[in-house]
N, C-alpha and C positions, 0 to 999 in steps of 0.2 A: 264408645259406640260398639254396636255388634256389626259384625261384616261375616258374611256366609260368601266362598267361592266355592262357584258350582264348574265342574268340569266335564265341559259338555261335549265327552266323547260318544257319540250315539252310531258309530258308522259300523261299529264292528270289531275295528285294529285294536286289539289291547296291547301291545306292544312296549308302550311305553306310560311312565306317569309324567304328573305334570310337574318339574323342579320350579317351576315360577312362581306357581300359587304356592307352591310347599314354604320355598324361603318367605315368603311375604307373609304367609300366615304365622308364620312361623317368628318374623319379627316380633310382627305387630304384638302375638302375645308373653313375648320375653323381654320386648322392652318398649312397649309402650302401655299404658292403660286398656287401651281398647282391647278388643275379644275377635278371636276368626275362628271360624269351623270348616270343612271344607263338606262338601255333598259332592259323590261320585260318581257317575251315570255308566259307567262303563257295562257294569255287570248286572244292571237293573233296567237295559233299552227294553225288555219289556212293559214294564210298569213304572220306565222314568218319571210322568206325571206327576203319578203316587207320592214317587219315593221324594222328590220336591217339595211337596206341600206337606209332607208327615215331618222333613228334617228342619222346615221353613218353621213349623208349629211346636216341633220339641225345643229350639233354638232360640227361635224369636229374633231375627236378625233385623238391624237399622235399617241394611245397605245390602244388594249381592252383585259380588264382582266378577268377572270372568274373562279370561285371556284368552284372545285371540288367535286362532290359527287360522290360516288363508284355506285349508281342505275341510274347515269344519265351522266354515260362516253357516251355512245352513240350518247348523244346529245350534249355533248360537242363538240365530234368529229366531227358532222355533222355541228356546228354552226362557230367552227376553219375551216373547209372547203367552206365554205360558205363566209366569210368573207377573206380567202385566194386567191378565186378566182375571187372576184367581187371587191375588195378593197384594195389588198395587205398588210394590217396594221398589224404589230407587233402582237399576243397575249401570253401572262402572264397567269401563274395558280398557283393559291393556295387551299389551304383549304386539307382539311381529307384526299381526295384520292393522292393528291399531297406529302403531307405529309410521306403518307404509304406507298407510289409506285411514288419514284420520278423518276427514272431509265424509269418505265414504260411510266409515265404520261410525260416525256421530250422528249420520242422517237416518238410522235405525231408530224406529219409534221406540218409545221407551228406555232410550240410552242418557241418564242426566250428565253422563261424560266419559273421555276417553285420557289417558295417561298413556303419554310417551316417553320412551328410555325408562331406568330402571326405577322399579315405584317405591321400594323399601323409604325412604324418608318423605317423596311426594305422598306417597297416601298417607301419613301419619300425619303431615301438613292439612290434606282434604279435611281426614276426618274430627281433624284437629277443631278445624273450621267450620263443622258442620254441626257437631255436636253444642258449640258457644254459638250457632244462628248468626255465624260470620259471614263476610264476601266468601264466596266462593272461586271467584276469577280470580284470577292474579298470580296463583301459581303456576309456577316454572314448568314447563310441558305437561300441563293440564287443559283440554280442550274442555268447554261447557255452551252448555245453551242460555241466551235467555230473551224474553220476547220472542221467542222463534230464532232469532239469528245466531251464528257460531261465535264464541267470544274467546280467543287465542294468547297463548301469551309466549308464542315462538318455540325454540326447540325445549326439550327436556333434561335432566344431566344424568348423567352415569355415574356411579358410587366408583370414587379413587380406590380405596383400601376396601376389597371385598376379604380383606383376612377378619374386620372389625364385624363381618355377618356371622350369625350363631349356624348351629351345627344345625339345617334341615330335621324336624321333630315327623318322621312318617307316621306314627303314629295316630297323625293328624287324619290318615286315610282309613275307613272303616274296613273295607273289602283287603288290606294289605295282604290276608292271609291268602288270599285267593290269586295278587299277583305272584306271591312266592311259589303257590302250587303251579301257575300257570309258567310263568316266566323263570322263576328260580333266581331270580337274581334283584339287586335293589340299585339304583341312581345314584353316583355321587357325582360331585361337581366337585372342582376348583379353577375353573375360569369364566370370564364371562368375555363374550364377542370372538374374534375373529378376524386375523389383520390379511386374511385373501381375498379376493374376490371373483372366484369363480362363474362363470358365465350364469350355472343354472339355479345359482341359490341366491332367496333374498336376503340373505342375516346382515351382509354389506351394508343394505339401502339402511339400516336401523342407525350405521355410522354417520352419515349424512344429514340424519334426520335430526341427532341426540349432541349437544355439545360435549364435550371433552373426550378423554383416551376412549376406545371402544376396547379393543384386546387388553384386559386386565387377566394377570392369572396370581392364585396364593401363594403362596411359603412353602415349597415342598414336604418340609419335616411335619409341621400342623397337618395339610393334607394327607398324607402316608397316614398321621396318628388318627385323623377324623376316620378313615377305612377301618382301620382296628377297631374303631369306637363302636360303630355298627355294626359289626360284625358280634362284638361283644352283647349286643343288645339284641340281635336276632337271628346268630346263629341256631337257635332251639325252634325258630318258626320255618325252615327250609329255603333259608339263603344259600345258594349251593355257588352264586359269583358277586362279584362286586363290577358292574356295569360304569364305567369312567366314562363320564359324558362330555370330557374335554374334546377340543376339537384339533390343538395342536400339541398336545404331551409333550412330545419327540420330540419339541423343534429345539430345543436346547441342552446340550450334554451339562451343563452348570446347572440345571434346573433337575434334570432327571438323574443323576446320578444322586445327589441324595435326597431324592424321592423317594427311589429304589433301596437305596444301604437303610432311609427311615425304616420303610416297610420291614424290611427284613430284621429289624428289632425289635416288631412290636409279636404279638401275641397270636395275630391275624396269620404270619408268614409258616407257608407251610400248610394252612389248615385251610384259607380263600384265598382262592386265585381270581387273579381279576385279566379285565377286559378292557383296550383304551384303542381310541380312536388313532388315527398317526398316516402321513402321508410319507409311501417310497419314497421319495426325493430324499425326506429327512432321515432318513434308517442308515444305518452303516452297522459295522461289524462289532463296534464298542456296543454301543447303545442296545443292539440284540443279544447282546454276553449278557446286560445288567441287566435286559427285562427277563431275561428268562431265567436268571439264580433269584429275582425278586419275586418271583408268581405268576408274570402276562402268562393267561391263559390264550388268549387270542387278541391280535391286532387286525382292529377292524379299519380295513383301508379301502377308496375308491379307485378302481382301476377304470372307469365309466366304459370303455371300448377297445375291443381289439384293434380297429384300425389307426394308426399313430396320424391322420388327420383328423378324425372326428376327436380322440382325446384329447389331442394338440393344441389346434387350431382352433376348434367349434369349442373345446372345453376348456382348454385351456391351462392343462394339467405339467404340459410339457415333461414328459416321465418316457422313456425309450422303455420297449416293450423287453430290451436286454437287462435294463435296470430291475424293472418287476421280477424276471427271472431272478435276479443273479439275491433282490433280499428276501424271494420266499424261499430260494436255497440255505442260507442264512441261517435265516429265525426256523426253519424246523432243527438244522442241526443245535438251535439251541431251547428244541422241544418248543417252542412257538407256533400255534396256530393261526388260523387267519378267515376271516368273514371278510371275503372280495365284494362289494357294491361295482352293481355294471346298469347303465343305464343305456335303455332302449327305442327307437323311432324319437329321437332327437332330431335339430334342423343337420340337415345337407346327408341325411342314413339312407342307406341301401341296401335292399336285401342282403349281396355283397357286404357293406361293410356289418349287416347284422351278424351274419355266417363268421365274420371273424374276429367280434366277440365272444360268439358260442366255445367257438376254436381256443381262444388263449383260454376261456373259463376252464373247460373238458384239459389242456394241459397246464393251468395251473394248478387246479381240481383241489382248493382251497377248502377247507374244512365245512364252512358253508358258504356258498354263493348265491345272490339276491341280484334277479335283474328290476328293475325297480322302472316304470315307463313313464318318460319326460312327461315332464308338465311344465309348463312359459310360465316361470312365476317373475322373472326380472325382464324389463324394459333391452337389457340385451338378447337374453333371449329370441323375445319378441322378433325383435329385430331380424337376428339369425333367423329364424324358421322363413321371413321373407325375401331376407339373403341370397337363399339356395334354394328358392322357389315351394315352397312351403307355405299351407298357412291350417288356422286354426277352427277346429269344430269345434262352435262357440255352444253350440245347444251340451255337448260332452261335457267342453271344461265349465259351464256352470253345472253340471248335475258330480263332475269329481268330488272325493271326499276323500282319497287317499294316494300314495305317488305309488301303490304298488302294482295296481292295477289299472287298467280302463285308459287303451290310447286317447290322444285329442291331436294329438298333431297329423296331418294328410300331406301329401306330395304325391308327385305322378308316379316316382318309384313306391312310394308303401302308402296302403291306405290302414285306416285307423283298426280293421278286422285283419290284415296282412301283419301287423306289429304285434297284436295280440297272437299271432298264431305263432310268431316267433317266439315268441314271450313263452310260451305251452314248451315247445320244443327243446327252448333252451334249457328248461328247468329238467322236461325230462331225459335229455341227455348228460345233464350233471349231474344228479341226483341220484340216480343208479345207483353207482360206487358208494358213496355215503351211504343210502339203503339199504344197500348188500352190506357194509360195516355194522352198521347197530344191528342188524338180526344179527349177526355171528356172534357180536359182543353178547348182545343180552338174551339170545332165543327168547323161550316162549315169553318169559319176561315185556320183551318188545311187542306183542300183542295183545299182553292183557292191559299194558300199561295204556299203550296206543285206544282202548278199548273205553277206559276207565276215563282219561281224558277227554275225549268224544264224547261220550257220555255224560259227562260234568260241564262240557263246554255245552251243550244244549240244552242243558239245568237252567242256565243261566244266561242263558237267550244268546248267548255268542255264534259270530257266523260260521258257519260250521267252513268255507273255504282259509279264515284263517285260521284257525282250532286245527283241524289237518296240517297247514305250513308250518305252525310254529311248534306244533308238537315235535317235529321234526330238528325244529332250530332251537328250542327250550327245552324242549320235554323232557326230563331227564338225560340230558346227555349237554349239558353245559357244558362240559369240558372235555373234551376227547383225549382220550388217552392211545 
């Protein structure tokens, strides 16, 4: 069978790609018969429509699938509509929000079914099924309709050995050229899930949901070598970093150290630096010697608050604001940068404790800093915001589509226009420094460049308030020197 995944980024954020639909299609046509293409709305929200029914008609697809994100239901709905009504084909959902709300996400007209946990062998089973005009039911976290009612067959599984999945084929994505130009950097993975459980994030609820291990990670030496590999492959299209979308690298010196010595053997080392996620807690003084002689350009860490209750307590991070100090002293002497994440008008926030995020950002003064404004996506959450006398603008958080902007949370200390004004503030008092850095580095450089991007970002219908922030965080300056 043919399977088309369509990714229905329509809000704006080009930020990231999708690693889901990538792997998946990316099985299906390495090791199974069937066929996937992928269609990419990001850089086409002008004439998304169009660009649908032209790649639906060059393609000829059975089935089209599409993953789920909880800030981009909207356009998922809009895009199952669109394709319901111009093409009548079959669509499939998986991923996070499916996962978490399969009841909800099945009751979408035009959905023949939802897939939960990871799909790489369940859809191969589906279409296995579909293609021989078999049951449909009966597969292992495959939700379907029929006669009108939902027909379940309990949780999903999680793939044991994700060392046995193939190298992600980008390729798959037409517009690549254009996230290299934009972003400068490409996705890799080697792990899947997540063994925290942090109060504001749902990736947890997916543990609960999917039987067996959830935090799976690969083989460090294979990992290091897949970075090479891409690197090798699209160094000549303006891969300027390699973007690690692990969630805990760091957490083990028996995993990362030869990660680190792989890297530095392969052909990549020296020539792409990369970028990995990692939480204070885990950092010490070893572990920042080996990332910074291997290449970490930057270690993107959450520091979510300056006040040690709201990180603490409400967050749950438990990180002393002397520990943050003492590893970004650290990792610069061992030329390490760092991308701080701070989150803002969360449950039990006060202007007060907003002011003293601002404060540790302005003296951590991290290479970039991103305050990012709460959104309730987990049941604790929830909870919290009416904990500490809080509660939620429901007309906001249905019309949200991203975590970067657009409060939804109220209380008597901040309302949802007071959080955004914080939000402004904060940016422009960190931002400075950094600012005043790239003019000196690059003069006039930096204005035509700034210029050109602009420029290109409204070629291509992108919003022009993230086109401005990310040129900033992307734009030619991936890596700070």
């Amino acid at each position: 069978m043919k399977i088309k995944f369509v990714n229905a980024t329509l809000g704006g954020d080009y930020s990231a790609l999708d690693i889901a639909i990538t792997c998946l299609a990316t099985w299906l046509n390495e090791r199974t018969d069937h066929r996937a293409t992928i269609t990419d709305l990001t850089f086409r929200r002008r004439r998304w429509r169009e660009k649908i029914l032209a790649d639906i008609g060059r393609d000829r697809p059975d089935i089209i699938g599409i993953s789920c994100n909880t800030m981009y239901m909207q356009y998922v709905r809009a895009v199952i509509e669109h394709v319901g009504r111009h093409c009548g084909l079959p669509v499939i959902l998986g991923g996070y929000h499916a996962s978490l709300k399969p009841e909800e996400t099945l009751s979408i007209p035009g959905v023949e079914a939802l897939f939960i946990g990871d799909g790489e062998c369940t859809l191969t089973e589906y279409l296995d099924r579909r293609e021989r005009g078999g049951d449909l039911a009966g597969i292992p976290g495959v939700w379907t309709k029929r006669d009108g009612a939902v027909v379940t067959t309990g949780k999903g599984r999680f793939i044991e050995d994700i060392n046995a999945l193939p190298i992600p084929d980008w390729n798959l994505w037409e517009d690549l050229d254009l996230y290299f130009y934009f972003l400068g950097m490409l996705y890799i993975i080697g792990t899947r899930g997540c063994p925290y459980k942090c109060t504001y994030c749902d990736a947890h609820g997916i543990s609960e949901a999917v039987e067996g291990r959830y935090y799976r990670i690969r083989e460090p030496v294979a990992y290091a070598r897949e970075i090479a590999f891409q690197w090798e492959k699209y160094r000549h299209r303006n891969m300027r970093l390699a973007q690690l979308f692990d969630q805990i690298p760091t957490a083990s010196i028996k995993w990362l150290r030869p990660f680190c010595e792989a890297y530095m053997e392969t052909g990549a080392w020296g020539e792409l630096k990369y970028s990995m996620f990692a939480r204070i807690d885990q950092l010490d003084e070893e572990k920042l010697e080996l990332l910074g002689k291997s290449g970490c350009a930057l270690l993107r860490v959450g520091i979510e608050a300056g006040n040690d209750f709201i990180r603490n307590e409400v967050y749950g991070k438990h990180i002393s604001k002397e520990k943050i100090k003492e590893i970004f002293r650290i990792a610069r002497a061992n030329g390490i940068g760092f991308t701080a994440f701070n989150i803002l008008g969360g449950p039990a926030e006060t202007p007060a404790t907003l002011r003293e995020t601002i404060r540790l950002a302005m003296e951590l003064d991290a290479n970039r800093t991103a305050f990012f404004i709460y959104k309730p996506f987990t049941e604790e959450g929830c909870r919290q915001i009416h904990q500490y006398g809080g509660w939620i603008d429901e007309d906001r958080w249905k019309a949200a589509d991203n975590i970067t902007f657009g409060a939804v949370v109220e209380s008597k200390a901040l309302s949802v226009r007071k959080v955004e004004l914080y939000q402004k503030a904060a940016y422009f008092l960190t931002f400075g420094r950094r600012l005043l850095r790239m003019i000196l580095r690059q003069r006039l450089r930096y204005f035509i460049r700034l210029a050109l991007y602009l420029s290109r970002g409204v070629r291509y219908g992108l919003d022009f308030g993230y086109t401005m922030i990310y040129y900033h965080i992307y734009g030619y300056d991936n890596v700070d020197k």
